[in-house]
N, CA, C and O of each residue as an XYZ file, in Angstrom:
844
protein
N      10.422    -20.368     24.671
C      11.023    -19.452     23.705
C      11.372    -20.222     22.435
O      12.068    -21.236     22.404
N      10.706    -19.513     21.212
C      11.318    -20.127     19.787
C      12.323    -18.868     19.187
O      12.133    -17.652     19.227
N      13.662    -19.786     18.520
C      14.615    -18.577     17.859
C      13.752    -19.170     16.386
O      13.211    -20.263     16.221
N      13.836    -18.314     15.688
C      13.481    -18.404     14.068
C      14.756    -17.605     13.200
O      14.666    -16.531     12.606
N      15.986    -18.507     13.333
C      17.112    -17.794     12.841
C      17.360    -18.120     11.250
O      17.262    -19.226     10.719
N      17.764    -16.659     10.517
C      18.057    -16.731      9.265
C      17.103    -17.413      8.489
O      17.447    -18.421      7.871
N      15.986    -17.008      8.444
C      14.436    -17.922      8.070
C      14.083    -16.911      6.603
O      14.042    -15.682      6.656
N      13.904    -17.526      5.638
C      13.078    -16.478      4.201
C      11.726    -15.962      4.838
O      10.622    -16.402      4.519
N      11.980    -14.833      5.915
C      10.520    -14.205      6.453
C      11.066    -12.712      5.598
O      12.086    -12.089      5.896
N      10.262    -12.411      4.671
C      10.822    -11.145      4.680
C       9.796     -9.880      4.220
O       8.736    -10.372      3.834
N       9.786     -8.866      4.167
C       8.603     -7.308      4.138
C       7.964     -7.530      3.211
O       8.532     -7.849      2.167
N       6.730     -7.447      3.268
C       6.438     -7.517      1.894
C       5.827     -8.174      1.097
O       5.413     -9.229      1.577
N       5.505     -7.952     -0.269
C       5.095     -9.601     -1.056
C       6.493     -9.991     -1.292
O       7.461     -9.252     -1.110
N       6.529    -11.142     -1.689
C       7.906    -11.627     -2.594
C       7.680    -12.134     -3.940
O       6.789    -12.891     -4.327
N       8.538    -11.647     -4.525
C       8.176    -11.970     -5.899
C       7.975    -12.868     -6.253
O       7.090    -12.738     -7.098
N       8.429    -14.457     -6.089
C       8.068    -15.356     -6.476
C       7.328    -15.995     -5.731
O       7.373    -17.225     -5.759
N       6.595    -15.425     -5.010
C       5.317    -16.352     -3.526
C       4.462    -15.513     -3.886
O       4.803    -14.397     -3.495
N       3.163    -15.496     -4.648
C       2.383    -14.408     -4.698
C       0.986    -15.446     -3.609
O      -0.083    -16.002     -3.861
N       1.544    -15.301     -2.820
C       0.914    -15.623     -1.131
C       1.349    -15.785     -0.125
O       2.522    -16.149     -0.042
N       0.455    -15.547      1.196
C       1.366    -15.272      2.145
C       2.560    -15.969      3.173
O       3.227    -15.605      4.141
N       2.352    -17.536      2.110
C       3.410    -18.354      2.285
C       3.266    -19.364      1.908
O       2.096    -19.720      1.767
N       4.180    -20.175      1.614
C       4.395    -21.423      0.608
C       5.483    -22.062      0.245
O       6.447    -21.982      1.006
N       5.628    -22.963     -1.169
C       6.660    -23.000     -1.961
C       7.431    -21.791     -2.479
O       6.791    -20.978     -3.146
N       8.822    -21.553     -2.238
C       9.537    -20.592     -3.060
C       9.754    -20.587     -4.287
O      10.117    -21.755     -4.424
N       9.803    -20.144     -5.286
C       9.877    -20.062     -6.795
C      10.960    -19.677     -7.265
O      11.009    -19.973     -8.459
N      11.772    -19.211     -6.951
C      13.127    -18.885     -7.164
C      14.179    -20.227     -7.545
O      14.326    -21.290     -6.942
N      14.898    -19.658     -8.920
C      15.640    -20.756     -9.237
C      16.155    -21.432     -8.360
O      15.846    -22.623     -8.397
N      16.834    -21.119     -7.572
C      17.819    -21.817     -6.206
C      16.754    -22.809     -5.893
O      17.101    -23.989     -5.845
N      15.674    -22.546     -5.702
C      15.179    -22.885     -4.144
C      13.887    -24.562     -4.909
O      13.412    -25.589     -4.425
N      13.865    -23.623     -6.730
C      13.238    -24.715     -7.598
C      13.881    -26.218     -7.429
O      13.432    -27.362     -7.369
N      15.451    -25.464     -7.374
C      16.274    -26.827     -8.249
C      16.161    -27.734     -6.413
O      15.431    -28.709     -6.236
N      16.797    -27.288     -5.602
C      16.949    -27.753     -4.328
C      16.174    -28.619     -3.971
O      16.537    -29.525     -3.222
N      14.455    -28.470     -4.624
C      13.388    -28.937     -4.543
C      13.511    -29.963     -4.983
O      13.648    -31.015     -4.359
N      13.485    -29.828     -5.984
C      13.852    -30.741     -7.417
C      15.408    -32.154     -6.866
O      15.334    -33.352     -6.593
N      16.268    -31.457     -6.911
C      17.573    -32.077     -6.640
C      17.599    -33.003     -5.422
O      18.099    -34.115     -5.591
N      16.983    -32.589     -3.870
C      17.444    -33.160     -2.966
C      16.035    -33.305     -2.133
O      16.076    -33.573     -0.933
N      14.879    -33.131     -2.766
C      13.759    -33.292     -2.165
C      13.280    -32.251     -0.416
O      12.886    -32.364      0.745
N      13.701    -31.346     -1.437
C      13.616    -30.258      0.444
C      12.416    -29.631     -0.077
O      11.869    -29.429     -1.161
N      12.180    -29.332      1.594
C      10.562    -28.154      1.308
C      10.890    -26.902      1.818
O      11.105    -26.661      3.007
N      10.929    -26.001      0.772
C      11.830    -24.838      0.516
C      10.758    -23.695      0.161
O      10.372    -23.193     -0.894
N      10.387    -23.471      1.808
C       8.907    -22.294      2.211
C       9.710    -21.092      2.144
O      10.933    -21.156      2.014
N       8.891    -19.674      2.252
C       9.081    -18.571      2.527
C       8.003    -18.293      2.827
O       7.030    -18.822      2.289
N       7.885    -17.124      4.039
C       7.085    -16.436      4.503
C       7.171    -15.272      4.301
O       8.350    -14.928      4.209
N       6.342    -14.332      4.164
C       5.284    -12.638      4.191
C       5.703    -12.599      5.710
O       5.458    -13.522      6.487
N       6.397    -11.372      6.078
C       6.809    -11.042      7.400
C       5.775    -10.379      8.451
O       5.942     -9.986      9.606
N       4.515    -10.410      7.510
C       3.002     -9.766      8.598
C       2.826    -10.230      8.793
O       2.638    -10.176     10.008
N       2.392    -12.140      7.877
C       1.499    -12.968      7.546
C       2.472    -13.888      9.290
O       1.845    -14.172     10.310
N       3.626    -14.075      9.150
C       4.426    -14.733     10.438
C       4.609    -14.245     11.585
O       4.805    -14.957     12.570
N       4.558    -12.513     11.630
C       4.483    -12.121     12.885
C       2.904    -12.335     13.612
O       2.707    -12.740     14.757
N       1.857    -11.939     12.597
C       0.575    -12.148     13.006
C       0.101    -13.533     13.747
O      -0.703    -13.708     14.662
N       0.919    -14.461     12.988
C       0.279    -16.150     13.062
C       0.917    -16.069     14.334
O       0.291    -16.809     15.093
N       1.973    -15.459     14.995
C       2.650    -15.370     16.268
C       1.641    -15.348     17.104
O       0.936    -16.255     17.546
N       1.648    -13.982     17.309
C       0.427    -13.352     17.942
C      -0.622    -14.115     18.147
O      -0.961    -14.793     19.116
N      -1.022    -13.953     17.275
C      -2.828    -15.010     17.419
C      -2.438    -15.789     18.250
O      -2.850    -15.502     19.375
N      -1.377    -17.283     18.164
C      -1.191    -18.290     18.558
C      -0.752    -17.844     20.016
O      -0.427    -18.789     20.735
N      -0.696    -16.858     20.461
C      -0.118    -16.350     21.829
C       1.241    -16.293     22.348
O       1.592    -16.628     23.480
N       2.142    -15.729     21.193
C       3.541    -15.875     20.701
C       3.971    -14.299     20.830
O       3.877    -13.806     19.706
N       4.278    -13.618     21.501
C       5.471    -12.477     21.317
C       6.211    -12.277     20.528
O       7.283    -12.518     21.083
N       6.523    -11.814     18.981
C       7.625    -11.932     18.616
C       8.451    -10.651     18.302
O       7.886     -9.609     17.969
N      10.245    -10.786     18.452
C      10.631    -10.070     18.920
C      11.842    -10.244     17.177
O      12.373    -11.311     16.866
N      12.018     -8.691     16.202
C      12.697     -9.231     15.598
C      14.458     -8.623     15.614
O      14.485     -7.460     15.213
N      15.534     -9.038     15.897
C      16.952     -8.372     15.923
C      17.382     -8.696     14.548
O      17.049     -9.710     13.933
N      18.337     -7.521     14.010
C      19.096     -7.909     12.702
C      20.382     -6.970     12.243
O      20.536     -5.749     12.213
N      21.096     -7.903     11.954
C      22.744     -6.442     12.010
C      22.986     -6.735     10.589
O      22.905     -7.801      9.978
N      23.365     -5.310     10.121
C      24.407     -5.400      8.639
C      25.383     -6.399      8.532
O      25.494     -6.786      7.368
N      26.085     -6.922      9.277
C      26.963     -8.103      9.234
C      27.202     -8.638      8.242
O      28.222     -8.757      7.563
N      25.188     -9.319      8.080
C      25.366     -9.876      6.914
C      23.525    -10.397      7.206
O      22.796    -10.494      8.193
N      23.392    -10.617      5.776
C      22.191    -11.040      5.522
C      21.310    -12.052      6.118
O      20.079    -12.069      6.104
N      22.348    -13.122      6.788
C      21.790    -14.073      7.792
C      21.971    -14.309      9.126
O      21.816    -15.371      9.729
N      22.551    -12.494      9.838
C      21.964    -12.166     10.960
C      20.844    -11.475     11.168
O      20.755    -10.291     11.491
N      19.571    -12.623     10.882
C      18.347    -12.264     11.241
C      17.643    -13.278     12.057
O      17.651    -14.464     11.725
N      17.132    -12.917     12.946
C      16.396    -13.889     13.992
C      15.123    -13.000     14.843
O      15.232    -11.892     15.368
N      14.237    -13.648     14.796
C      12.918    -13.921     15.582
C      13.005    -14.387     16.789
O      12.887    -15.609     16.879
N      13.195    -13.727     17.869
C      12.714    -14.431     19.400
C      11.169    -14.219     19.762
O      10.514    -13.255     20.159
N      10.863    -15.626     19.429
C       9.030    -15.473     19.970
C       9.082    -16.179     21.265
O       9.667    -17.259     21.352
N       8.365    -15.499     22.512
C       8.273    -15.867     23.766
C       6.964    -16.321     24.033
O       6.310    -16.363     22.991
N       6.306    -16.691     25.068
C       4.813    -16.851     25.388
C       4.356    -15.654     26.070
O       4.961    -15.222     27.051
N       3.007    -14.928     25.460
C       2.427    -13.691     26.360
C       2.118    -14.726     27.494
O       2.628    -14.197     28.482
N       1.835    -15.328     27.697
C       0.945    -15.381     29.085
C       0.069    -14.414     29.454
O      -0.086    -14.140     30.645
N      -0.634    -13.758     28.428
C      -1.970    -12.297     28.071
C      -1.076    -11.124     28.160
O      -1.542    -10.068     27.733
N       0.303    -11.115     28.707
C       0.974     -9.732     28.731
C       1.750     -9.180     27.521
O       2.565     -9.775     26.815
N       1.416     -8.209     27.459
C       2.039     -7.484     26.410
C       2.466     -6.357     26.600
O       1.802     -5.512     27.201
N       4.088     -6.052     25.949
C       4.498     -4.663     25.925
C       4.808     -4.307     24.509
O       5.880     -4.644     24.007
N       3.739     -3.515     23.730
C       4.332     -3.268     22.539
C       5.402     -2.551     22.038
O       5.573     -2.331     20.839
N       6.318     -2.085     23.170
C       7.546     -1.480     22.979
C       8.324     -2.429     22.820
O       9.371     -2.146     22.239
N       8.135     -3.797     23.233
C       9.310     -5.247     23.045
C       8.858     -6.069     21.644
O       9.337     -7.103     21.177
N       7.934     -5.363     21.226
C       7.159     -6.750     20.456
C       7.177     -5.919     18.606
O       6.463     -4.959     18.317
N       8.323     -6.714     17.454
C       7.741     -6.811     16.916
C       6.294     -6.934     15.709
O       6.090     -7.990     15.110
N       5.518     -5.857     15.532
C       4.080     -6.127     15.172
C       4.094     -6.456     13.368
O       5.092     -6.469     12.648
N       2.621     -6.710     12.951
C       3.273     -6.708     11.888
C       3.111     -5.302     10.881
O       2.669     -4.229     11.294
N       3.517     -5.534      9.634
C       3.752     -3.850      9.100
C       2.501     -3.080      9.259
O       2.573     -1.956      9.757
N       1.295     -3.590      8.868
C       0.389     -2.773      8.478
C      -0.174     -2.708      9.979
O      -0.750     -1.624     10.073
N      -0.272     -3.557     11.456
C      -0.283     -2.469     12.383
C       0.660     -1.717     13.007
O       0.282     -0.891     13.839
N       2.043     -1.871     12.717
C       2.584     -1.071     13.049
C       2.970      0.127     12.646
O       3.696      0.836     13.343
N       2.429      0.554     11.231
C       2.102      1.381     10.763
C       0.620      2.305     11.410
O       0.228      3.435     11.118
N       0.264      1.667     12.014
C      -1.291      2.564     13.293
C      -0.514      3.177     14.353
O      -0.995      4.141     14.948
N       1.310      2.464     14.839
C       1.706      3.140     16.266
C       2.685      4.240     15.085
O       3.179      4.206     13.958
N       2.446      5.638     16.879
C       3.790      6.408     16.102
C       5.179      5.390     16.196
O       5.367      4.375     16.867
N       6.212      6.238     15.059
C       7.129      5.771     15.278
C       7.995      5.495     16.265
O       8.142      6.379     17.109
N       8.723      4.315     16.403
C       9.178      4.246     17.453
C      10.992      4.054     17.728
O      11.928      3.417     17.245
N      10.750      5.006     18.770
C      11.944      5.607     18.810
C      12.703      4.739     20.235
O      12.748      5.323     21.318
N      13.282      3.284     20.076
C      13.720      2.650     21.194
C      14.744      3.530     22.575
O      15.907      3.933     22.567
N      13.778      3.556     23.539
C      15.016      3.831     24.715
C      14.957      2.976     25.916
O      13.911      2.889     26.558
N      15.935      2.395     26.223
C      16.025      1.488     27.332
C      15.827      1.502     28.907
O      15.864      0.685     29.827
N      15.559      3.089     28.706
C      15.212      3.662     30.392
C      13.415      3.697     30.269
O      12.705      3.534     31.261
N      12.966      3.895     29.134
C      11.102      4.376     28.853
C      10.639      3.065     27.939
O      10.572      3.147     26.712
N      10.369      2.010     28.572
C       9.712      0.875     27.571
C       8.196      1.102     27.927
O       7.538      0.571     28.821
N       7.685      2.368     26.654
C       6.729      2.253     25.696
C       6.891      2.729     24.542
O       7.849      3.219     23.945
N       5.103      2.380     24.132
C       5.282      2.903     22.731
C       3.957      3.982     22.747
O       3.037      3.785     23.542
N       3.934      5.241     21.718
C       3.117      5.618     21.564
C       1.944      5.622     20.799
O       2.405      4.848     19.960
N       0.633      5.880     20.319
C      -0.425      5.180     19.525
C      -0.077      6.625     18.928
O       0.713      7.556     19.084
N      -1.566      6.074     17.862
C      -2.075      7.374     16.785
C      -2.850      7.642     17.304
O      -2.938      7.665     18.532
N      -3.993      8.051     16.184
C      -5.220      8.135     16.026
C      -6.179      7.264     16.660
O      -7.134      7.447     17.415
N      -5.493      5.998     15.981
C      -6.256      4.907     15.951
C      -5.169      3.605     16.133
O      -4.908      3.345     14.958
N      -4.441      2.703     16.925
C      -3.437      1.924     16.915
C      -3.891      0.595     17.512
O      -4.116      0.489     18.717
N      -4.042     -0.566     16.529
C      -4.251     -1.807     16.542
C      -3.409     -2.575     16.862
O      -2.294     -2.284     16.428
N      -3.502     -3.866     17.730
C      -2.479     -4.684     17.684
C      -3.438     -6.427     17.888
O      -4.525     -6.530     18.457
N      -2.840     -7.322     17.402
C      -3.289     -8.553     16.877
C      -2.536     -9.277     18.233
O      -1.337     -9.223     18.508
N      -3.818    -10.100     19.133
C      -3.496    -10.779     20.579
C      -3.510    -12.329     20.232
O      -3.300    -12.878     19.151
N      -3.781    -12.806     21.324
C      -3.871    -14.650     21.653
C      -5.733    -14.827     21.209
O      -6.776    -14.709     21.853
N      -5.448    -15.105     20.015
C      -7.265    -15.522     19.518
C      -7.615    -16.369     20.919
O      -8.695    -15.988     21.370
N      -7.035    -17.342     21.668
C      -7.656    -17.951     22.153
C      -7.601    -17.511     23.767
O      -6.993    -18.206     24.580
N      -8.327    -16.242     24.157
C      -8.340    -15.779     25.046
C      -9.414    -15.707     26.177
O     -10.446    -15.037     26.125
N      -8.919    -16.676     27.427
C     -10.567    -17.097     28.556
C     -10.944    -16.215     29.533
O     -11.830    -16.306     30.382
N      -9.570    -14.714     29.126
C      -9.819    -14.164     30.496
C     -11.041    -13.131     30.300
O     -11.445    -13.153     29.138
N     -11.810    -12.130     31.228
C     -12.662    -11.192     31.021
C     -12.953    -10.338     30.979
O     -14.102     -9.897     30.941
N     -11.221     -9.443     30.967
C     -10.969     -8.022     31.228
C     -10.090     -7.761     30.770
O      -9.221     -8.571     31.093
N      -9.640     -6.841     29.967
C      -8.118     -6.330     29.590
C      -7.850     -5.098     30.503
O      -8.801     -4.324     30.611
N      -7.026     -4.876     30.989
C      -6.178     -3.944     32.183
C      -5.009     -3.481     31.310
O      -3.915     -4.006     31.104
N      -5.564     -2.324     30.848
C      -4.156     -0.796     30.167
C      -3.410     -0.468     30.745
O      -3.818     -0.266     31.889
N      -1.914     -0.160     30.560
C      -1.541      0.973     31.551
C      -1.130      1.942     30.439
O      -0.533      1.576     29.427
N      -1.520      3.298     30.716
C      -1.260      4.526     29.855
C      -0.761      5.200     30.259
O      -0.552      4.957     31.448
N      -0.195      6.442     29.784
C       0.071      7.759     30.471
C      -0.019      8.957     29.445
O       0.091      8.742     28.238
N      -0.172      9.904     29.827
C      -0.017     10.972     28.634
C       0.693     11.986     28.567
O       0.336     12.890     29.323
N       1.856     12.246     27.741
C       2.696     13.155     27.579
C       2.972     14.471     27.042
O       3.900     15.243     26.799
N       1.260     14.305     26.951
C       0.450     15.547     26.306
C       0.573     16.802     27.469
O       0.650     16.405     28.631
N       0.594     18.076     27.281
C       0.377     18.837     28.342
C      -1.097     19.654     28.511
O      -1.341     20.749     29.018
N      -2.133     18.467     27.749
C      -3.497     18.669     28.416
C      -4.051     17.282     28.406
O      -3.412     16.394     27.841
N      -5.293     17.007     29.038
C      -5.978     15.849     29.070
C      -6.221     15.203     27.237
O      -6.173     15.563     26.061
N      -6.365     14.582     27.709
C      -6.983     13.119     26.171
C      -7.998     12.429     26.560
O      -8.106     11.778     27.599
N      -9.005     12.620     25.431
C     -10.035     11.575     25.463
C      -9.847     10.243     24.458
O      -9.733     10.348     23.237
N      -9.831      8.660     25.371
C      -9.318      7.898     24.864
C     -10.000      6.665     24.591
O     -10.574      6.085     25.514
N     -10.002      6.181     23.380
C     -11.402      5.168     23.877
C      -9.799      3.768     23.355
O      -8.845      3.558     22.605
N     -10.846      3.114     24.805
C     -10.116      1.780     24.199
C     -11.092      0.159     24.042
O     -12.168     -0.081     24.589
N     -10.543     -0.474     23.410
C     -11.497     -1.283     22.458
C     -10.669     -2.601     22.762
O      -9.439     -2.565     22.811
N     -11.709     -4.275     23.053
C     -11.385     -5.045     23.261
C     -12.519     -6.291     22.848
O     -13.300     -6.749     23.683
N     -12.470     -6.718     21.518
C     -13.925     -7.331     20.728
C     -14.658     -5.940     20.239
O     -14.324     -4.792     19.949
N     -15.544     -6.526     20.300
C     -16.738     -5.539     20.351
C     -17.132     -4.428     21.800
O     -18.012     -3.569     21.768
N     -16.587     -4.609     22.527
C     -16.423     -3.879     23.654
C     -15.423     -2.478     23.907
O     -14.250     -2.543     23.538
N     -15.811     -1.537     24.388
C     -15.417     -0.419     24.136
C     -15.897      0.870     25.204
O     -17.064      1.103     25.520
N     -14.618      1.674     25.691
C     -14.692      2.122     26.814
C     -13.736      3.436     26.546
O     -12.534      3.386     26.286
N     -14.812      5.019     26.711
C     -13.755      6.352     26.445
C     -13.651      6.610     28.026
O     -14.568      6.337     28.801
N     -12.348      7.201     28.434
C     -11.810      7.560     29.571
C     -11.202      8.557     29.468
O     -10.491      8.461     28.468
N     -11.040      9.737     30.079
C     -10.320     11.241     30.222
C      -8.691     10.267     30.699
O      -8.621      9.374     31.544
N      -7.741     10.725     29.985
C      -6.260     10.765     30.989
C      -5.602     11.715     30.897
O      -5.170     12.320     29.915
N      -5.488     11.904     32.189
C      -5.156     13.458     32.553
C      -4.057     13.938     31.892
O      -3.557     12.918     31.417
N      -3.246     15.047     31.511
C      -1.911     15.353     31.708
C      -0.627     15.078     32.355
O       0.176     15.934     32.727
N      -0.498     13.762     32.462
C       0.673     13.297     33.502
C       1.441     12.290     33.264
O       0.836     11.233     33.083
N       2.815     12.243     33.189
C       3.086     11.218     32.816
C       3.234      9.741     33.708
O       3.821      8.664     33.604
N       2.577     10.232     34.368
C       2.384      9.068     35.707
C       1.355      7.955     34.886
O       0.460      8.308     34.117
N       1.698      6.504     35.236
C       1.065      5.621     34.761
C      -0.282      5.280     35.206
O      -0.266      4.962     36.395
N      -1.285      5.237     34.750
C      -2.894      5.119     34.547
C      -3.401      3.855     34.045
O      -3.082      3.465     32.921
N      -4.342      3.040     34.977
C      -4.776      1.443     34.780
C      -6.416      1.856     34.664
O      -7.291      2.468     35.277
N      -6.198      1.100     33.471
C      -7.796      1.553     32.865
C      -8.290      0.293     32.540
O      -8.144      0.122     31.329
N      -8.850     -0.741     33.125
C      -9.770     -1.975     32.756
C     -10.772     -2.034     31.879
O     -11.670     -1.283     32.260
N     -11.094     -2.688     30.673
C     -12.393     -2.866     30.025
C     -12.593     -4.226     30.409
O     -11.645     -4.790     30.954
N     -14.007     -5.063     30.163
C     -14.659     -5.945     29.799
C     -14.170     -6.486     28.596
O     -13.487     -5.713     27.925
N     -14.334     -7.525     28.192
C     -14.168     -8.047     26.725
C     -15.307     -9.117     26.378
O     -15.684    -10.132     26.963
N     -15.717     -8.469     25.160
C     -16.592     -9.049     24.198
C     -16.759     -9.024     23.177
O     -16.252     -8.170     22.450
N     -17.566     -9.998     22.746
C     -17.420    -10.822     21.577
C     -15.567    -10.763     21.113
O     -15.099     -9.845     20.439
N     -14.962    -11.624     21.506
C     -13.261    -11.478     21.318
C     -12.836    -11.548     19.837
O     -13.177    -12.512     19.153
N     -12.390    -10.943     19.534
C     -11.875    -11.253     17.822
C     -10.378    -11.240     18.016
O      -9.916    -10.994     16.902
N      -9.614    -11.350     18.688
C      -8.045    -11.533     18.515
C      -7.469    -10.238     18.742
O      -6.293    -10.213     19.104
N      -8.299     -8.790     18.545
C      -8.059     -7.157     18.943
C      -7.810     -6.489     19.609
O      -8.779     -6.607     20.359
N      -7.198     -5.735     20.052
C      -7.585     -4.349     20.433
C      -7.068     -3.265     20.108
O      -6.021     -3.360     19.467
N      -7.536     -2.010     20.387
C      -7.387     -1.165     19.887
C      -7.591     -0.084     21.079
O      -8.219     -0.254     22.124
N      -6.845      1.151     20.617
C      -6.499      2.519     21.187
C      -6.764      3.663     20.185
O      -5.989      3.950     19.273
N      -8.295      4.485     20.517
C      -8.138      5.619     19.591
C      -7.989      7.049     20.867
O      -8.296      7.094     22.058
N      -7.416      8.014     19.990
C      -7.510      9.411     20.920
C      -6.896     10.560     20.426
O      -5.686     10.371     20.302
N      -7.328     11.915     20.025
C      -6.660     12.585     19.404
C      -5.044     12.974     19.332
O      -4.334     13.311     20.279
N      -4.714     12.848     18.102
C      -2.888     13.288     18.598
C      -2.139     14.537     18.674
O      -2.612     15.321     17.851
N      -1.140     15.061     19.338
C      -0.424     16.094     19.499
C       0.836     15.842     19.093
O       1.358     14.734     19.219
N       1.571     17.135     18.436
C       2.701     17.035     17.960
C       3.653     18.015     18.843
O       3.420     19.206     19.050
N       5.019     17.115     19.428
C       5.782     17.513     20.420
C       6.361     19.060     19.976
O       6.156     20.076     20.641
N       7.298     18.989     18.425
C       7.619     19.717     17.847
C       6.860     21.241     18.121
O       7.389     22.283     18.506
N       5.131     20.918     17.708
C       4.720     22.085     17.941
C       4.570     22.370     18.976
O       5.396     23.224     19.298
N       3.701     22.021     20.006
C       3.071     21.922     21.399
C       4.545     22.342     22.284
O       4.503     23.324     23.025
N       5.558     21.709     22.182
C       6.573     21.656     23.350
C       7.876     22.505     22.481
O       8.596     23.356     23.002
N       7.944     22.143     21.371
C       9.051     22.569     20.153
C      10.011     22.355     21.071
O      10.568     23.099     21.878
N      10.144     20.796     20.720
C      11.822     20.159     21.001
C      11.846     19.273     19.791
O      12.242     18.129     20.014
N      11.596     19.482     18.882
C      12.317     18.951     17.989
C      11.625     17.406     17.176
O      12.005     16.890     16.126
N      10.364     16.903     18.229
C       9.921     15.788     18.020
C       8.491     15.896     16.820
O       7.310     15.851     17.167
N       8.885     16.012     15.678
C       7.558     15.544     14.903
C       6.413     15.035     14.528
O       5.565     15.456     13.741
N       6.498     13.626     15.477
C       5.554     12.755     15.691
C       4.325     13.076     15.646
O       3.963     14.093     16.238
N       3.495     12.367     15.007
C       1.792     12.819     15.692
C       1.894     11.670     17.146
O       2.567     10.639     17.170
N       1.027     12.205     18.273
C       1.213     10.987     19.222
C      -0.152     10.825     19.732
O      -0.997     11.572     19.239
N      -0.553      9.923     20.699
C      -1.354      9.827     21.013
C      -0.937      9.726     22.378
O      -0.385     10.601     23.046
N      -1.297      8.429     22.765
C      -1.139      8.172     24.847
C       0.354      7.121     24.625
O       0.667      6.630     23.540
N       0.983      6.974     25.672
C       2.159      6.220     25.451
C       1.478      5.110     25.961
O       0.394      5.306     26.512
N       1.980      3.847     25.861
C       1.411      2.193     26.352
C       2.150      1.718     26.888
O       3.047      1.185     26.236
N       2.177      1.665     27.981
C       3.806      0.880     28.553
C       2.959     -0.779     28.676
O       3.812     -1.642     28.471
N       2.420     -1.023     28.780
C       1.399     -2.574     28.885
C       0.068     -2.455     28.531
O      -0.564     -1.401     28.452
N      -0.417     -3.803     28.279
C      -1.649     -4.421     28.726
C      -1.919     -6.066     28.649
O      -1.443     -6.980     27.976
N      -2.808     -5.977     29.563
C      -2.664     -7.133     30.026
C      -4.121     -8.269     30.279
O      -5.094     -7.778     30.852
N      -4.179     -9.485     29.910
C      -5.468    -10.092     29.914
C      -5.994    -10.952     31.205
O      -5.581    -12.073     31.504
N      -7.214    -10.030     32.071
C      -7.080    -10.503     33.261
C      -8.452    -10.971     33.900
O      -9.352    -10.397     33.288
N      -8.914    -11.715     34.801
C      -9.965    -12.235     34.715
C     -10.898    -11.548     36.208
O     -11.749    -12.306     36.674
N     -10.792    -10.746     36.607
C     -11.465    -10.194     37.261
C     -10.830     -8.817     37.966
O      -9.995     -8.853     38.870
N     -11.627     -7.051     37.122
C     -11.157     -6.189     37.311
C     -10.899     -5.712     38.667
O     -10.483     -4.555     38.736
N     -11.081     -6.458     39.941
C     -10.321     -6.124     41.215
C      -8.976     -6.362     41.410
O      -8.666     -7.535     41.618
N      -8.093     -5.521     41.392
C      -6.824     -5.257     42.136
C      -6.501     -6.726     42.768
O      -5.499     -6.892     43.464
């Protein structure tokens, strides 16, 4: 486990880093440079959650009004497992999951359309193993994607959990979940807006699809 406490990671570009990390430019951080010989980085908060990921890093981010430097990063080791309801992603894929609405009794998350998430580039196993469910009150057709490899599966209407294995090839660091979405609000009208797709409670990188 790494803490990354009170660290210049922050949304966004930053104004004086026009990249996704480096020297800071900001008077403070000029003179500091200057004055006491420090190396006075900031990071793009995609550009650090991503480099997580790839490297096979979980990261997890907490932060309270308190004050500005209760912010911290707990990055853990996947060991290929992942729950994207615990994890941090960075903005622009977490902008692919619906929003997410934390509850401590239901750890998942739900997809879109189309919902990406960035793994361990350096991955030996030969199967990724889903678990889904759908909270839809009809079936979904769902394709899920791992490299270049890619697999559509019916999941039924149920919110009972569903293990769906692909192959993986050609690996690029990916995967992905597409499947049409339903909106609770309308479909159920309780109140939930969301577009959704299948919920994800895991997946996981495994080296031979037998049980």
């Amino acid at each position: 486990m790494i803490a990354f406490a009170a660290e210049p990671i922050v949304e966004g570009p930053i104004p004086a880093i026009p990249y996704p990390w480096g020297l800071r430019l900001d008077g403070m951080s000029v003179w500091s440079i200057r004055k006491f010989g420090w190396l006075e980085l900031g990071f793009d908060s995609s550009y650090f959650m991503r480099t997580l990921l790839m490297l096979g890093w979980t990261p997890r981010r907490y932060r309270s009004d308190m004050s500005h430097l209760a912010d911290v990063i707990i990055a853990k080791k996947s060991h290929g497992y992942y729950e994207p309801s615990e994890i941090t992603l960075p903005s622009d894929e977490c902008k692919t999951w619906a929003p997410h609405v934390p509850d401590p009794n239901l750890k998942l998350r739900f997809t879109q359309s189309k919902s990406v998430m960035t793994c361990a580039k350096n991955i030996k196993a030969k199967f990724v193993e889903f678990c889904i469910s759908n909270y839809a009150p009809f079936a979904l057709d769902v394709k899920l994607s791992a490299g270049s490899s890619s697999h559509i599966c019916q999941v039924p209407k149920s919110s009972v959990k569903g293990i769906y294995k692909i192959p993986i090839l050609d690996w690029d660091g990916q995967i992905s979940i597409s499947s049409k979405t339903w909106r609770p609000a309308k479909v159920l009208r309780n109140g939930d807006n969301r577009e959704l797709g299948v919920a994800v409670h895991y997946f996981k990188f495994i080296d031979s699809p037998e049980p």
